[in-house]
C-alpha beads as a LAMMPS data file, in Angstrom:
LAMMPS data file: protein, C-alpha beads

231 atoms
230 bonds

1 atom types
1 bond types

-500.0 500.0 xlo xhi
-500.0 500.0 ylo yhi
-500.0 500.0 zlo zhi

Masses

1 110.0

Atoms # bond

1 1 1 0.000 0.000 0.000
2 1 1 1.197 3.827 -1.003
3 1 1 -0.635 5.835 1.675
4 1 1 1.335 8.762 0.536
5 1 1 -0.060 12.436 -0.153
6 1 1 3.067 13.964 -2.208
7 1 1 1.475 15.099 -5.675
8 1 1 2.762 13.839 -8.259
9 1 1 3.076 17.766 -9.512
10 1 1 4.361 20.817 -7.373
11 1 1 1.910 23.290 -6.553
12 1 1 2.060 26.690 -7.824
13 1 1 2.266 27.876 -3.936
14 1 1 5.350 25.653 -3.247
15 1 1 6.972 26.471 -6.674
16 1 1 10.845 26.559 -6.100
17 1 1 10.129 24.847 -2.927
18 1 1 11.506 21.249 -3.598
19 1 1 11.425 20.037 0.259
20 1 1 9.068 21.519 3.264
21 1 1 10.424 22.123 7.074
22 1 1 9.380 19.973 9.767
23 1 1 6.930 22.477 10.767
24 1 1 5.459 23.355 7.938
25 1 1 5.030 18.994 7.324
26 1 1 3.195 19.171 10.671
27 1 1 0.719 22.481 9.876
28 1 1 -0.231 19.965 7.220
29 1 1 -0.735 17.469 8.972
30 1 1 -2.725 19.407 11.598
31 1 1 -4.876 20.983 8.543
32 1 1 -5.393 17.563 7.447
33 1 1 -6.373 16.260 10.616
34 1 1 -9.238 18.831 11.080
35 1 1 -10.745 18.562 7.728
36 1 1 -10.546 15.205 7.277
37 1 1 -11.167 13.794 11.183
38 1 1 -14.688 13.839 11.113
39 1 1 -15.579 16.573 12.989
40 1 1 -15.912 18.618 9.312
41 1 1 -18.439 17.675 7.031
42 1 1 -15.767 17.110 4.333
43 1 1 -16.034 15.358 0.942
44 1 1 -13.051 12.546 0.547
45 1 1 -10.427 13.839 -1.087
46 1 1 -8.948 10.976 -3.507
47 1 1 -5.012 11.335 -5.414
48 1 1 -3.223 15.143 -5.025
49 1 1 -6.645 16.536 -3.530
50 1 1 -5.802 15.578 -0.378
51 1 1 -2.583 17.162 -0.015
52 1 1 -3.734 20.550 -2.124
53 1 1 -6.650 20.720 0.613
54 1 1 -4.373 20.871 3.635
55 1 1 -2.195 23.416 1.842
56 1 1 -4.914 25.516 0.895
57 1 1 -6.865 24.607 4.622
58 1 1 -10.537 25.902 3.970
59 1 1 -13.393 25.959 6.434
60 1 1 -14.639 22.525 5.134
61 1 1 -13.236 20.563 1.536
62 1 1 -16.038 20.328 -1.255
63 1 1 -15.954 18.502 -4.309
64 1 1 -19.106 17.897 -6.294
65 1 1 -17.086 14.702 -7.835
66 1 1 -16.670 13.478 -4.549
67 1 1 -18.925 9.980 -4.238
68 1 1 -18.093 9.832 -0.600
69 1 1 -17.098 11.472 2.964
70 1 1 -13.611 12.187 3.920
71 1 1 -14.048 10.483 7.159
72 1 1 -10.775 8.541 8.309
73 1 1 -9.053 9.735 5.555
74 1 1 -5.462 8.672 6.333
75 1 1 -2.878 9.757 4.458
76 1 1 1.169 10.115 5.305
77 1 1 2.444 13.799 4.571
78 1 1 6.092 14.286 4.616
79 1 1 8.544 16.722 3.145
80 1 1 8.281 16.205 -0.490
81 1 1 6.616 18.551 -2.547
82 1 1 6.362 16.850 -5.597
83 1 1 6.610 13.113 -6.937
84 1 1 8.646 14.500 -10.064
85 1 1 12.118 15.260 -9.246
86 1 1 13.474 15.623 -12.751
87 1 1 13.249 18.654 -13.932
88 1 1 13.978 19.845 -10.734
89 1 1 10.983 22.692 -10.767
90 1 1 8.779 19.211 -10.387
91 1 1 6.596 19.591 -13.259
92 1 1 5.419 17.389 -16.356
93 1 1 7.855 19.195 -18.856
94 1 1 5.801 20.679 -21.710
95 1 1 4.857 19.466 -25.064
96 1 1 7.126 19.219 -28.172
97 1 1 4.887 21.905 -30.490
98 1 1 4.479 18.540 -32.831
99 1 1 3.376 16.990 -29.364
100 1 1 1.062 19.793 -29.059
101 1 1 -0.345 19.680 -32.447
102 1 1 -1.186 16.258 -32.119
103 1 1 -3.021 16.879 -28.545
104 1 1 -4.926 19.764 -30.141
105 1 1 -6.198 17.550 -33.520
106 1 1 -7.180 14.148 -31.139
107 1 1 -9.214 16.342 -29.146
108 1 1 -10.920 17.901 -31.756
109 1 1 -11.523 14.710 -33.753
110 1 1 -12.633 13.483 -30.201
111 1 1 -15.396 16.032 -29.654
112 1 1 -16.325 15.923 -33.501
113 1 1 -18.107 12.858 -32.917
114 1 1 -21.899 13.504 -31.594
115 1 1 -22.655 12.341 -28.194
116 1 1 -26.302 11.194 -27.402
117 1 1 -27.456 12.691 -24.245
118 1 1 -28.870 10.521 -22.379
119 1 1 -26.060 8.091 -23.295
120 1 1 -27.774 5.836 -25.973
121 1 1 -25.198 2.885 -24.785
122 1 1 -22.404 2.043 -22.576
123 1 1 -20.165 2.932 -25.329
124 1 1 -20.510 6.351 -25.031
125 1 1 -19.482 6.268 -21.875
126 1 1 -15.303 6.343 -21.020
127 1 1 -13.604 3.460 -19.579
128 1 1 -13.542 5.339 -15.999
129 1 1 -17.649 5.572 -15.609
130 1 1 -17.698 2.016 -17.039
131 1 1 -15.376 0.670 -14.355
132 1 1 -13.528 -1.122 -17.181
133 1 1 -9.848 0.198 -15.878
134 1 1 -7.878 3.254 -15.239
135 1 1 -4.767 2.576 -17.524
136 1 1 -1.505 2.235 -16.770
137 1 1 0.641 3.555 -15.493
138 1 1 -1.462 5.410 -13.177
139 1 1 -0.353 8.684 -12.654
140 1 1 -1.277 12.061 -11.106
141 1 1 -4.640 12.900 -9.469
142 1 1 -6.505 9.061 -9.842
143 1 1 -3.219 7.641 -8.064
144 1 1 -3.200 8.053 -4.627
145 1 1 -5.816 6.819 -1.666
146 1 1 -7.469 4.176 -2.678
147 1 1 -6.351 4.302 -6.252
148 1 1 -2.888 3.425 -4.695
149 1 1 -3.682 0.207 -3.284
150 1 1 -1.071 -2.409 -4.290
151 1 1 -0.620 -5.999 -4.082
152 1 1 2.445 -7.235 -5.634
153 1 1 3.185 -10.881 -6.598
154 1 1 6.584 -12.266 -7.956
155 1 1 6.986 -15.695 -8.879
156 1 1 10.339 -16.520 -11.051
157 1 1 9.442 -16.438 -14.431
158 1 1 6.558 -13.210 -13.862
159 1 1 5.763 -10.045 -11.808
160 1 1 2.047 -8.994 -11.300
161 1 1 0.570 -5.548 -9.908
162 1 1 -3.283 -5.785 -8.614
163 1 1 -4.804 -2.691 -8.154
164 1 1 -7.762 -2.374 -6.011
165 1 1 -9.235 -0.206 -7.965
166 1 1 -11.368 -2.132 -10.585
167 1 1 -9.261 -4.990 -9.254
168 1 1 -6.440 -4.352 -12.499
169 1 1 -4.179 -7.144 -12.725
170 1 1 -1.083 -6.385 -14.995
171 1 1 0.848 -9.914 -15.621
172 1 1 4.553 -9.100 -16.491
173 1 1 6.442 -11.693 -18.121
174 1 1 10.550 -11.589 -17.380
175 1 1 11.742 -14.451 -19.684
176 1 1 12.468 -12.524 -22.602
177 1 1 9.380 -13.213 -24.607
178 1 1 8.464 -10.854 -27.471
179 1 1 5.608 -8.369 -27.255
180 1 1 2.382 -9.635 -28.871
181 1 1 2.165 -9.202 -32.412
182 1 1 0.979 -4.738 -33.230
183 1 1 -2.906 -6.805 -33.878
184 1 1 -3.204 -7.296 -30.532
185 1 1 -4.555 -4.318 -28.124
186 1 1 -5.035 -4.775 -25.024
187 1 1 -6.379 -2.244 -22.080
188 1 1 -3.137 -1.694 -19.967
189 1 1 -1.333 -2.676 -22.597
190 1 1 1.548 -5.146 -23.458
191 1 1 4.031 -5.190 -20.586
192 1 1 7.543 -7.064 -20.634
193 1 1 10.050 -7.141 -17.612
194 1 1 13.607 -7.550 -16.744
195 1 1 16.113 -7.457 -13.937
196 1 1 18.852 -4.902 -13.689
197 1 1 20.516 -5.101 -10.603
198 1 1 17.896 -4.049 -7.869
199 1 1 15.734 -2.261 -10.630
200 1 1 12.841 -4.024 -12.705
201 1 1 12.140 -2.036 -15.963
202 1 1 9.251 -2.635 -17.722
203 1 1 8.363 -1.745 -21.226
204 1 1 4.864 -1.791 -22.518
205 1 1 2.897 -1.200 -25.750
206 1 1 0.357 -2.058 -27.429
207 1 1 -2.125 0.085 -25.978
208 1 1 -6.026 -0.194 -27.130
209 1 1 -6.969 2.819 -29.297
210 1 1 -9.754 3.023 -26.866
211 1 1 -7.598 4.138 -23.959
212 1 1 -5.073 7.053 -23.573
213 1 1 -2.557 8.041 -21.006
214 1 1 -2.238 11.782 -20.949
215 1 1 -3.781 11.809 -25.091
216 1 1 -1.639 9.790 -26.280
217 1 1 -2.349 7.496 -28.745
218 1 1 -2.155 3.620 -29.719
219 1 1 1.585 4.237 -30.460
220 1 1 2.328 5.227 -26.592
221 1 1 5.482 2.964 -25.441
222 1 1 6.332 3.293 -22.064
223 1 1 8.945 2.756 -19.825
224 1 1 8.541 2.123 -16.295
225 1 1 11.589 1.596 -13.872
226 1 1 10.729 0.043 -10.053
227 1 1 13.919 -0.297 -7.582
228 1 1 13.458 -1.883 -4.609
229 1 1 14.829 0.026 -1.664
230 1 1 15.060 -2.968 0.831
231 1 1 14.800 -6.656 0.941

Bonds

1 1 1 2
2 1 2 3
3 1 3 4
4 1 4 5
5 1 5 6
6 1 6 7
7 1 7 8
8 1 8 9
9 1 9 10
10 1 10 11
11 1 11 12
12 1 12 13
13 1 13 14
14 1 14 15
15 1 15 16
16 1 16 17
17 1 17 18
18 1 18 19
19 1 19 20
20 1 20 21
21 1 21 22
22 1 22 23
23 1 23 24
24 1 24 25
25 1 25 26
26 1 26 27
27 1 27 28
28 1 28 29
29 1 29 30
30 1 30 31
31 1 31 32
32 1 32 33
33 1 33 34
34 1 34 35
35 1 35 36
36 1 36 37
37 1 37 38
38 1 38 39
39 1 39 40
40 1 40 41
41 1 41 42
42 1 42 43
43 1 43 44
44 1 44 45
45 1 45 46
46 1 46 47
47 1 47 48
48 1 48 49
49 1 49 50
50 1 50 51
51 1 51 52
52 1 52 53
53 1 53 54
54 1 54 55
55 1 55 56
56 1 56 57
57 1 57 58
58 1 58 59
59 1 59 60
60 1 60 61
61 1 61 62
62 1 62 63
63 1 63 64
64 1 64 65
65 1 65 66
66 1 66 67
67 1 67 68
68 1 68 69
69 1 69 70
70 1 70 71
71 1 71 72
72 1 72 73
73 1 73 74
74 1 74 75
75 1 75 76
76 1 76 77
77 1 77 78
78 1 78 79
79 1 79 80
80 1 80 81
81 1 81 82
82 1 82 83
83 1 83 84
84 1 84 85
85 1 85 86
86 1 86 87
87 1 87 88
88 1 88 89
89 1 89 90
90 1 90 91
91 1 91 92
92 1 92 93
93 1 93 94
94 1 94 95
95 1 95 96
96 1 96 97
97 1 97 98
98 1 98 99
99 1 99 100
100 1 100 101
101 1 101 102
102 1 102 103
103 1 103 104
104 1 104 105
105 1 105 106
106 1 106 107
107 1 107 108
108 1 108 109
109 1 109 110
110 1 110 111
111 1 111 112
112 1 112 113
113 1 113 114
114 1 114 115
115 1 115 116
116 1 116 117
117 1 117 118
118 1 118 119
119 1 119 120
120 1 120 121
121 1 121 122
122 1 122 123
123 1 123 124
124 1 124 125
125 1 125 126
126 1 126 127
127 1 127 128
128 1 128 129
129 1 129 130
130 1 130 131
131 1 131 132
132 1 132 133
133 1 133 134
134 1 134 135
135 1 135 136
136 1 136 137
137 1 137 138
138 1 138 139
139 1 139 140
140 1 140 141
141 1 141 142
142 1 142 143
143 1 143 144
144 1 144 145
145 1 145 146
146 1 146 147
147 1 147 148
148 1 148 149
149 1 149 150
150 1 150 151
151 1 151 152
152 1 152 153
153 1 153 154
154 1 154 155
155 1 155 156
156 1 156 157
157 1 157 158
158 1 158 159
159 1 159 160
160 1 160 161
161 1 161 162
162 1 162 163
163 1 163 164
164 1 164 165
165 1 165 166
166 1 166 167
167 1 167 168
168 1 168 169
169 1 169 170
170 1 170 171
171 1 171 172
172 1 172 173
173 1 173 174
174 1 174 175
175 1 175 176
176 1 176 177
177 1 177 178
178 1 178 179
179 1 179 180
180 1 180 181
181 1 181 182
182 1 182 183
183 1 183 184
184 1 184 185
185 1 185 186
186 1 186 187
187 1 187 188
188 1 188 189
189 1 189 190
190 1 190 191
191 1 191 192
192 1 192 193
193 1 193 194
194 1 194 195
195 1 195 196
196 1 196 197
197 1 197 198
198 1 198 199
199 1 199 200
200 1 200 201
201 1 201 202
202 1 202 203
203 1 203 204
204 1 204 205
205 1 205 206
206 1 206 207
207 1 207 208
208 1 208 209
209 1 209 210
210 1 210 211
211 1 211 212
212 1 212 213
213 1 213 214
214 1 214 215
215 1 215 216
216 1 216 217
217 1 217 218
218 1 218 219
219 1 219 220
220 1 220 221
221 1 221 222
222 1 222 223
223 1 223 224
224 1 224 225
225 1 225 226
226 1 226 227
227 1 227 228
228 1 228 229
229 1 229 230
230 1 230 231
């Protein structure tokens, strides 16, 4: 389990700040502690929402996406200020202008398509409302709380991550194998692992053209690295 409340961003109000004090971690913590302790009728606050609520400490948290309380909301605070260390200002680095371009004409194409309201189908629905997965990697505000519920299972020959949320299972082969032939799409994608040292990198593609991870496309590769910091 990641109970952690560093977003993965820095805030605009901590920009140049890479690390907090010790007192300003426990001001947080207090903030924290009074909106989300129960004696405030807050909503829950799920991924960097939790965090951006004790820095900005309001009367009471509201967020009409919020599908429960914020009652025993636990969540560790400590001196980070952002997930993202490189570049060191702790920000996604901007688009390429080509990247940009490419953003600009998927969303248009996306919202030239008509969209019955009242949904006439599931399939105008995204994969979120439809509880069919959140992608991976999971990044940002949708990857804390419980979004950030792990189990993690190695056996010799594979590696698997189980989310709790919508119970995602990625299976991650380590033997070498080939990636599935470019036919084959699959929701989180086509992941394949190996060992260096005490780091496990894993490179995936094969994403469906029905899922995106920050607009990307079907095209996305990713690499993921994972280094365990004790035995």
């Amino acid at each position: 389990m990641n109970n952690d409340a560093t977003p993965l961003e820095r805030p605009k109000a901590l920009e140049g700040k890479r690390f907090l004090t010790d007192e300003e971690v426990a001001a947080l913590r207090s903030n924290a502690a009074r909106l989300f302790g129960g004696d405030v009728n807050s909503d829950a606050a799920g991924g960097d929402n939790f965090f951006l609520a004790a820095l900005a400490n309001p009367a009471v948290y509201k967020n009409r996406n919020a599908t429960g309380s914020g009652v025993g909301a636990d969540r560790e605070i400590d001196n980070r200020t952002s997930l993202i260390v490189d570049p060191p200002d702790g920000k996604i680095p901007l688009m390429t202008p080509a990247g940009r371009q490419r953003r600009l004409a998927a969303d248009a194409a996306a919202f030239a398509v008509p969209r019955p309201s009242p949904p006439s189908g599931p399939e105008d629905l995204s994969n979120f409302i439809r509880c069919i997965t959140y992608g991976a990697p999971r990044l940002g505000g949708a990857a804390a709380s419980y979004h950030n519920y792990y189990q993690i299972l190695q056996t010799p020959g594979y590696v698997m991550f189980l989310s709790e949320a919508i119970h995602d299972a990625r299976i991650i082969p380590l033997d070498g194998r080939p990636h599935l032939p470019q036919n084959i799409r699959l929701w989180l994608g086509d992941s394949r692992g190996r060992w260096e040292g005490r780091t496990l990198i894993v490179e995936t593609t094969n994403y469906s053209p029905k899922s995106s991870l920050l607009g990307s496309a079907e095209n996305l590769q990713v690499v993921e690295r994972f280094t365990r910091t004790a035995l």
